[in-house]
C-alpha positions in Angstrom: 14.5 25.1 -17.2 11.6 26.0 -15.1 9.4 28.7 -14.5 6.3 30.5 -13.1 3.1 31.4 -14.1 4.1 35.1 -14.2 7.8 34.6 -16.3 8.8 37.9 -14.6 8.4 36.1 -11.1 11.3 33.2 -11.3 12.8 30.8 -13.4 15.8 28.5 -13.0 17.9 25.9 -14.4 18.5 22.2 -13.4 21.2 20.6 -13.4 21.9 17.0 -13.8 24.4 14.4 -13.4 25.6 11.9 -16.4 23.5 9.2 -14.8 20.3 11.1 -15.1 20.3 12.6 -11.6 19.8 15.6 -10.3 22.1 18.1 -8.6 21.8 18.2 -4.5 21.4 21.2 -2.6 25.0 21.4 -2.3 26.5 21.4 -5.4 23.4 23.4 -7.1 25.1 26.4 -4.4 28.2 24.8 -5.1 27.8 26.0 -8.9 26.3 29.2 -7.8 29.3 30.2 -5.7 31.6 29.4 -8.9 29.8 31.8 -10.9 29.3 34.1 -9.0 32.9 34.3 -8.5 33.4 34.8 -11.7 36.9 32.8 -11.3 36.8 30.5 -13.7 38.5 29.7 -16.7 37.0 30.7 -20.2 37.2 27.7 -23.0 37.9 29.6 -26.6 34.7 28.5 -28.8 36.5 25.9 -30.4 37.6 24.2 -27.1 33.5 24.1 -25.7 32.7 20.5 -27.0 31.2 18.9 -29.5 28.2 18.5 -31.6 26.1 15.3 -31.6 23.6 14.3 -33.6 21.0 12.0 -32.5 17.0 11.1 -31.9 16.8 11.4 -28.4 13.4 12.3 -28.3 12.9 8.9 -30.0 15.3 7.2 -27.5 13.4 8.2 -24.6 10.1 7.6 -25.6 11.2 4.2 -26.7 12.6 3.7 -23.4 9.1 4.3 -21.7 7.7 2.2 -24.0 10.1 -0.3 -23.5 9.4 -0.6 -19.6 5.8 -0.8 -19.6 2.9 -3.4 -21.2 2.1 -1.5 -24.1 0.1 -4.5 -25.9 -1.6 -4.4 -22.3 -2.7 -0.2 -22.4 -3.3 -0.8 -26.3 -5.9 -3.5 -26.1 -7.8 -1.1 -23.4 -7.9 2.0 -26.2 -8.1 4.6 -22.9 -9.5 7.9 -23.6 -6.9 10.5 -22.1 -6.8 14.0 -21.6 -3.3 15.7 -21.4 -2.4 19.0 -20.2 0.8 19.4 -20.5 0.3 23.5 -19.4 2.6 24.8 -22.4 6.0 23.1 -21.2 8.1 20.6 -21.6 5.8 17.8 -21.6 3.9 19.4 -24.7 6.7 17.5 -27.1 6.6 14.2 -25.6 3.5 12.7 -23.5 0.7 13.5 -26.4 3.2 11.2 -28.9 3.9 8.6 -26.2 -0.6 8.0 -25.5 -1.1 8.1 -29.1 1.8 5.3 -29.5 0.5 3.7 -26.4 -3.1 3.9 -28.8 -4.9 5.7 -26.4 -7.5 8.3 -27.8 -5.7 12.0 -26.9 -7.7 15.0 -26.4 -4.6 17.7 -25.4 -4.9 20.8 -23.6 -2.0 23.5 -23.5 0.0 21.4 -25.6 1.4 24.1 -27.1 4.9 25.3 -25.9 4.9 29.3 -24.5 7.4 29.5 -21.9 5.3 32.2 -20.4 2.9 29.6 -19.6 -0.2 31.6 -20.5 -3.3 28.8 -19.6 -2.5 28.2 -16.2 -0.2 28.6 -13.3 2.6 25.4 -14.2 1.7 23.6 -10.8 -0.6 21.1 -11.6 -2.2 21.0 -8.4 -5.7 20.8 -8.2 -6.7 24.6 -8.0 -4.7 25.3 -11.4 -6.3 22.5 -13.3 -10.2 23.4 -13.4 -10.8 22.9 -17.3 -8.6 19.2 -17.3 -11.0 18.1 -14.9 -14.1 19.8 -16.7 -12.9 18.0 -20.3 -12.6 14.6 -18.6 -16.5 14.9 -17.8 -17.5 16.1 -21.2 -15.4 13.6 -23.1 -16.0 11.1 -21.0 -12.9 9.9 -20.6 -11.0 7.2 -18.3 -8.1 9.4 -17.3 -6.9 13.3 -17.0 -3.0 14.0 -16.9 -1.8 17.7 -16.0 1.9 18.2 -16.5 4.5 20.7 -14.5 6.5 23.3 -16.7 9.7 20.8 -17.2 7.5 17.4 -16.6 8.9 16.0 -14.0 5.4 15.6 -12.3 2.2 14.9 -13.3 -1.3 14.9 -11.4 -4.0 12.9 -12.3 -8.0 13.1 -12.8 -10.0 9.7 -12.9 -12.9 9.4 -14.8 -15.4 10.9 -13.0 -13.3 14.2 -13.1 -12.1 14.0 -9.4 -8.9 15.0 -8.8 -6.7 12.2 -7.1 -4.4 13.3 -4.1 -1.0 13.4 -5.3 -0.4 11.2 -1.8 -2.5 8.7 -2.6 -1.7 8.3 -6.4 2.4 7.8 -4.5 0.6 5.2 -1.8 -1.1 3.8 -4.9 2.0 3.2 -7.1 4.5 2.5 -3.8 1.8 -0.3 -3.0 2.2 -1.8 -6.4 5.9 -2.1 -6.7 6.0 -3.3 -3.2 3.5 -5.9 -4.1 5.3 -7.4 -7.9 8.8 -7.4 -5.5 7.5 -9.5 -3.1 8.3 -6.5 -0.5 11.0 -3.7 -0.6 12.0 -0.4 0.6 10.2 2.4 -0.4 11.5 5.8 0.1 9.8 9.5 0.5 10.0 12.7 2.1 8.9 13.0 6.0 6.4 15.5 4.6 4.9 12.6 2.8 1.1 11.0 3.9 0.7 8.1 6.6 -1.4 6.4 3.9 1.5 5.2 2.2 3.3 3.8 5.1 0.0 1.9 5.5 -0.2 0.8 2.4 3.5 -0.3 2.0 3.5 -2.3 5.5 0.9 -4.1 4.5 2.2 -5.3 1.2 4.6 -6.6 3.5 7.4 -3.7 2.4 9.3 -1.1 4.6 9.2 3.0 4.2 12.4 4.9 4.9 11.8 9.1 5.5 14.2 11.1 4.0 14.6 14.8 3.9 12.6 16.8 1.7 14.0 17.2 -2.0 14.0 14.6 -4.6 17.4 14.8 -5.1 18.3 13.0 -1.2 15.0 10.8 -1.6 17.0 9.6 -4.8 20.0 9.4 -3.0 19.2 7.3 -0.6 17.1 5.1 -2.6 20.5 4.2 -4.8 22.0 3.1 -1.3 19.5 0.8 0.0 17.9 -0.6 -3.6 15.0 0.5 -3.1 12.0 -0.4 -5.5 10.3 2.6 -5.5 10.1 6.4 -4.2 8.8 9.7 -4.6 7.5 12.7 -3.1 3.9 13.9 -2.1 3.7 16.6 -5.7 3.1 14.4 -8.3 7.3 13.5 -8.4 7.2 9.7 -8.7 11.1 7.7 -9.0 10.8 4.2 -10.9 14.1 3.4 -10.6 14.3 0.5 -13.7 13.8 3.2 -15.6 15.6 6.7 -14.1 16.8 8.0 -10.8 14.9 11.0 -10.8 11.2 12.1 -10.6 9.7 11.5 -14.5 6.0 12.7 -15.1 5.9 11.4 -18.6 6.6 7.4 -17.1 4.1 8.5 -14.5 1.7 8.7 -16.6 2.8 5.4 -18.9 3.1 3.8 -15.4 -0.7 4.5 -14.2 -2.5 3.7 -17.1 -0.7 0.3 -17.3 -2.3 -0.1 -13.8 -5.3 0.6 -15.1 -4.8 -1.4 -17.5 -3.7 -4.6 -15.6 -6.2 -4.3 -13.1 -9.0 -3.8 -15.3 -10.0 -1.4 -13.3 -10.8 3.1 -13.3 -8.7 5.1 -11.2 -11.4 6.0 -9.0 -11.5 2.2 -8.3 -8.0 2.1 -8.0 -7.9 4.7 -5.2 -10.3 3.5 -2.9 -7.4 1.2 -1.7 -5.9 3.9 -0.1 -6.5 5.0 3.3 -7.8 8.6 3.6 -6.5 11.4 5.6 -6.7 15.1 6.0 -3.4 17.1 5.5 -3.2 20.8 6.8 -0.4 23.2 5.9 0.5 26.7 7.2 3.8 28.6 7.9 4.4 31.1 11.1 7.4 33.3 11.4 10.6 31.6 12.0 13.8 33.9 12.8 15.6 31.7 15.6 15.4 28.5 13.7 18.4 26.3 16.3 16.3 28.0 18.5 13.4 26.2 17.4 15.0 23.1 16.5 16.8 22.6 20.2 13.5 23.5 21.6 11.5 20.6 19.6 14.6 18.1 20.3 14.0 18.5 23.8 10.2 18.5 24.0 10.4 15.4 21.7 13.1 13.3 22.0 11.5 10.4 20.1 10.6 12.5 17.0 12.0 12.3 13.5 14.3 14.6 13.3 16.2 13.9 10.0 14.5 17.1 8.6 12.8 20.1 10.8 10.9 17.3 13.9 8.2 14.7 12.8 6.1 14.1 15.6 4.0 10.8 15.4 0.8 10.0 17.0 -1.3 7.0 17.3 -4.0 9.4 15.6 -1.8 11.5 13.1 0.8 13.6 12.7 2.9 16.9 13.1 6.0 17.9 11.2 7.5 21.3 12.0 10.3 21.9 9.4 12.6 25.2 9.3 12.6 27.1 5.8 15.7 26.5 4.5 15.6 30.1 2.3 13.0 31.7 4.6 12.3 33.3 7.8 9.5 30.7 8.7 9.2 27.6 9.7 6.5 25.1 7.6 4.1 23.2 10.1 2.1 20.2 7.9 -0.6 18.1 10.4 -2.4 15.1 8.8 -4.9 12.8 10.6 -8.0 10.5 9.9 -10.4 13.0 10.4 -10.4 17.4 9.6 -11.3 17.9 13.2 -7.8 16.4 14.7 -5.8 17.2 11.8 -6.9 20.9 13.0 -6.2 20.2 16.1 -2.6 19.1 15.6 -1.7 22.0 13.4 -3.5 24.5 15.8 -0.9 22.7 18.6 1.9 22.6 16.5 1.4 26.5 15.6 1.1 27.3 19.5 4.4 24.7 20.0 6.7 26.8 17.5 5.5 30.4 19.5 6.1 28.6 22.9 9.6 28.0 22.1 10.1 30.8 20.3 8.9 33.3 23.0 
């Protein structure tokens, strides 16, 4: 289950497949439209199931700890700070550093489903005091959780917040690299640094969608060895099919680990680029989509129209639940990325009239 900030604003459910995947699009409306129809039938309450008792809690943090080099984290005794932001995560990732012997300072790792610390995105805006406890404890890494921990972002240890782009370039170029190559997959939304990074690790990106759900979907068809999206949702599929923030963080500190080297180090592998984001009002959206398809026949189109330049690049997606269409740019420097949105915003009212 997963919520707001404000409890009163939304909350939802997710649900999940017997092989650890998530629900797509279509049968989470799928289910909607059943209940709401209310024309279903009713099991007595000694026909609902069964009871099982087990330590599952146990089993999955075993499995984590199964799947990384724990003798290799332990030996480094890492100092981490861990907000988990008072969901989900609050049982589990505070256990799994402490077994991984790594010195835990916690933050908000209480649970309060009203989520009274911060806002439960851990983007960078919401996690001022993780980054603030990193520099006073002077510790090698900061963790901030989501409500239900499927995500995590990441603070090295100089208290800098690391682009949740370049911490998926960062990992993407890793399994790319122990595979010998590979297909990695990830949204269209996603940065141009981690095609770069993957290419030259000699592997091969494949844009889906957006929606972890179809990014796992079509990582089960081709293999792939690695995926994830540009919030913090990273996919390591010997492990599960679906975006974990509790292996994310097992994952990068065996980097760091390995490497023998901070994050911050880490990171300066990665290309830089500036991402902009706005949204303009979107009421026509085939409109807007045969409009794009004809200025841009060579564009992605497999979701809204990816537009790719030698210099950056423009995605203008359709809101699926909104009247508005999302426009991201990203380039190598502010000035074009700026440029590209301001075009794509003037683009969308062309065709729009």
């Amino acid at each position: 289950v997963t919520a707001s900030h404000n409890p009163r604003e939304y909350n939802g459910i997710k649900f999940v497949h017997s092989d650890g995947t998530e629900f797509t699009r279509e049968m989470d409306e799928e289910s909607e439209m059943v209940y709401k129809s209310k024309k279903f039938p009713r099991a007595r309450w000694d026909k609902v199931g069964r009871v099982e008792e087990a330590d599952y809690l146990r089993m999955y943090l075993d499995g984590m700890i199964d799947k990384v080099d724990a003798d290799a984290i332990a030996t480094r005794q890492f100092k981490v700070v861990i907000d988990c932001g008072n969901g989900a995560a609050s049982l589990v990732t505070p256990q799994l550093l402490k077994e991984l012997r790594c010195d835990v300072v916690s933050l908000n790792c209480h649970h309060d489903g009203r989520f009274p610390a911060r806002n439960s995105e851990p983007v960078e805006e919401n996690v001022g005091m993780l980054k603030e406890v990193v520099k006073i404890a002077d510790a090698h890494l900061g963790i901030a959780h989501d409500g239900d921990a499927d995500r995590a972002t990441f603070v090295d240890e100089k208290g800098d917040f690391v682009s949740e782009d370049v911490m998926l370039a960062l990992m993407a170029k890793k399994y790319v690299e122990d595979n010998g190559g590979g297909v990695v997959v990830t949204p269209v939304s996603s940065s141009r640094c981690v095609e770069d990074v993957v290419k030259e690790a000699g592997g091969e990106v494949v844009y889906t969608a957006v929606g972890s759900p179809v990014v796992v979907k079509v990582m089960k068809e081709l293999n792939a060895v690695f995926g994830g999206e540009g919030n913090g949702g990273l996919i390591f599929p010997e492990h599960l099919l679906a975006r974990d923030g509790v292996m994310s963080a097992a994952k990068v500190l065996e980097l760091m680990a390995l490497e023998n080297k901070p994050l911050s180090e880490l990171t300066k592998e990665i290309p830089r680029y500036h991402m902009l984001k706005t949204k303009v009002e979107c009421r026509e959206k085939k409109k807007l989509l045969s409009g794009l398809r004809q200025e841009f026949s060579e564009a992605n189109f497999i979701d809204g129209a990816r537009i790719d330049f030698e210099d950056g690049w423009l995605l203008i997606r359709p809101s699926g639940t909104e009247p508005i269409a999302r426009i991201f740019a990203e380039a190598k420097s502010r000035e074009k990325a700026e440029e590209l949105l301001e075009f794509g915003i003037k683009t969308v009212k062309r065709i729009l009239g």
